[in-house]
C-alpha positions in Angstrom: -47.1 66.5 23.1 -47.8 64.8 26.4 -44.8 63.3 28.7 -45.4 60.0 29.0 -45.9 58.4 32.1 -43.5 56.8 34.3 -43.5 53.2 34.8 -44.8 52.2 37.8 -41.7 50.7 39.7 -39.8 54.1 38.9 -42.3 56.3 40.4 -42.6 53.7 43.7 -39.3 54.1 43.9 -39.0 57.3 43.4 -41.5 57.9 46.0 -39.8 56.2 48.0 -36.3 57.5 47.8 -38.0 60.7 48.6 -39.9 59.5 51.8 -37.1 57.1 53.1 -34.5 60.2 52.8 -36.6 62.8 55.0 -37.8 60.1 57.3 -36.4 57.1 57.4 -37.2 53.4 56.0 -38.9 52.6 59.3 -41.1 55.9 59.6 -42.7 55.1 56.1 -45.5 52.9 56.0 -45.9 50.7 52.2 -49.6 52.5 52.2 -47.7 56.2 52.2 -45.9 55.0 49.6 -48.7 53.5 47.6 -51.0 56.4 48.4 -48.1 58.7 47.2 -47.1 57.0 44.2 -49.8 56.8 42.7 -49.8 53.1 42.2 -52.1 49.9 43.6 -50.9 47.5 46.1 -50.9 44.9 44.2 -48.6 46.6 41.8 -46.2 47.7 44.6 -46.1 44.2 45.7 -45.2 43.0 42.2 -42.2 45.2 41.9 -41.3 44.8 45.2 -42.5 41.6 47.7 -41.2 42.7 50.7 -40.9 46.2 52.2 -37.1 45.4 52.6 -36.8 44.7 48.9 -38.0 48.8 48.4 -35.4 49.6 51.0 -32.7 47.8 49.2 -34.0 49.1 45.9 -33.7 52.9 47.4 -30.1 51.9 49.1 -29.3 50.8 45.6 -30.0 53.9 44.1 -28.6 55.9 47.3 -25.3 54.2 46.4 -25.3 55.0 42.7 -25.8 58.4 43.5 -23.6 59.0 46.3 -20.8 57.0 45.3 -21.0 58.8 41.4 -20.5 62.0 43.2 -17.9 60.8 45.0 -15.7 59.5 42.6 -16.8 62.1 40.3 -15.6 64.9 42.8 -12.2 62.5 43.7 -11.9 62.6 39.5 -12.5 66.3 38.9 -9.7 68.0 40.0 -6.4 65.8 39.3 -5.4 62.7 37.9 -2.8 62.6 40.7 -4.4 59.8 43.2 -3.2 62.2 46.7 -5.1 65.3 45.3 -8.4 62.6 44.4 -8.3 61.7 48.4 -8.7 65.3 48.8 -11.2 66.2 46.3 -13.6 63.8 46.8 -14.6 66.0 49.9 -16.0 68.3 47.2 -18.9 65.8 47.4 -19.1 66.2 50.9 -19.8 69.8 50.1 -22.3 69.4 47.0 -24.3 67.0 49.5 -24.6 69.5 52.8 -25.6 72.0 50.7 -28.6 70.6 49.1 -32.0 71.4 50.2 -33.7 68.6 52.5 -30.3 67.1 53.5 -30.5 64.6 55.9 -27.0 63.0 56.3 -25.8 60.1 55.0 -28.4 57.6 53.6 -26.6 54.3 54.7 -26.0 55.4 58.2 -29.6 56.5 59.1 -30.6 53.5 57.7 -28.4 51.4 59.7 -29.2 52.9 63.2 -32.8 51.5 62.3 -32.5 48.6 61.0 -32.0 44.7 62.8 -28.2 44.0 62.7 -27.7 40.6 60.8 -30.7 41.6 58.5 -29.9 42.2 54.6 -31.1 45.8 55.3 -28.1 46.2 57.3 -25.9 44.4 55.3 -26.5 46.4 52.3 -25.3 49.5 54.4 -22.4 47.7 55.5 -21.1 46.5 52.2 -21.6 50.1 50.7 -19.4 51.1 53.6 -17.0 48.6 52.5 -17.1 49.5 49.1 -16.4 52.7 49.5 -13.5 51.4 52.1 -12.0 49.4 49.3 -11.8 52.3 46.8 -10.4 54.8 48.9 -8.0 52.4 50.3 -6.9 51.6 46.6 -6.7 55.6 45.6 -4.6 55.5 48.9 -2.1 52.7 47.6 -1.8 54.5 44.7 -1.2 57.6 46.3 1.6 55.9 48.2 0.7 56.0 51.4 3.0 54.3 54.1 -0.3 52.3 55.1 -2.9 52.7 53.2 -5.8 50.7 55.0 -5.0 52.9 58.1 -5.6 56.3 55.8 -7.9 55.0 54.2 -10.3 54.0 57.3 -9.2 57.9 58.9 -10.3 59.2 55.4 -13.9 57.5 55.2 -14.4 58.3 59.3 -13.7 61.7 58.6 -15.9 61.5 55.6 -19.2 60.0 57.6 -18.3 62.0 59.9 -18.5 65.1 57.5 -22.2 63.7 56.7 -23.2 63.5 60.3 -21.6 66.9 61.3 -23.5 68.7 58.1 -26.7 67.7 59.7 -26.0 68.1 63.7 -24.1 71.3 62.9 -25.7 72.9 59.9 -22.4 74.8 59.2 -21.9 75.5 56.1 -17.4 75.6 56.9 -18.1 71.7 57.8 -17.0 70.6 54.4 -14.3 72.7 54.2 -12.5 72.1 57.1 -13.2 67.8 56.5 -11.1 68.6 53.2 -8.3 70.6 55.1 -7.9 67.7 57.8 -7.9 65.1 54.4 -5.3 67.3 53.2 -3.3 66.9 56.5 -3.9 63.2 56.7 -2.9 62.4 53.3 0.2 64.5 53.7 1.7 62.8 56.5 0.5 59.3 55.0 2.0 59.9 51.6 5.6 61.3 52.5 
């Protein structure tokens, strides 16, 4: 029995999640990703109108996938809130590991796109989204402040993303999670 085959807007944007990841929004023509997909122009124009509405689409999925492994990671360990601050360095891990890794979607994608645009914006508000959770796990934690711990906890986190590409260091995740651990210690006395 034959797979069927995948609607056309998945494999475009599937394409295109791969392409945009290795090198960047801006360094992928809409003819790469036609010609790659599989699909006709018209039909990639359908689906999406605007090359920006494909790079939303692929933040969008970015975000599920990235923010699922976050909160999965924060979730596997403990039900205790401090320990979830922690953990969810696990995904810091999972990510640097995997083959092709790149860094963090949402920041490559901002250093190339027009501030003000809703390009940006999307990587802004996934940045604040993330912000806002971690900032609630650290309320519940009971952190002395936790907007402070929570904006130390997310720098360290991008900067966990960055340092996993610059470095290649396989110890990079590890030692974000033991300065967490120090952070959320002295925040949650």
């Amino acid at each position: 029995m034959t797979k069927p085959a995948q609607p056309a807007r998945e494999r475009i944007l599937d394409t295109a999640f791969r392409l945009f990841y290795a090198h960047g929004p801006r360094g992928v023509g809409v003819d790469t990703v036609i010609a790659e997909s599989g699909v006709a122009k018209a039909t990639l124009y359908k689906h999406f109108p605007r090359k920006d509405d494909l790079v939303l689409a692929y933040l969008d999925k970015v975000d599920q996938t990235w923010f699922g492994q976050l909160r999965a990671a924060a979730r596997a360990g403990s039900d205790d809130p401090r320990d979830q601050l922690v953990d969810m360095f696990d995904a810091l891990a999972s990510a640097c590991r995997r083959e092709g890794y790149h860094g963090c979607a949402f920041i490559n994608t901002a250093a190339e796109s027009e501030a003000g645009g809703d390009v940006h914006a999307r990587t802004v508000e996934h940045k604040r989204v993330v912000l806002v959770w971690v900032t609630d796990l650290a309320r519940r934690a009971g952190a002395a402040d936790p907007a402070r711990l929570a904006r130390q906890l997310t720098l360290l986190l991008d900067g966990g993303l960055s340092a996993g590409v610059l470095d290649a260091d396989p110890e990079i995740p590890e030692t974000a999670k033991a300065a967490a651990r120090v952070l959320v210690d002295a925040a949650c006395r």
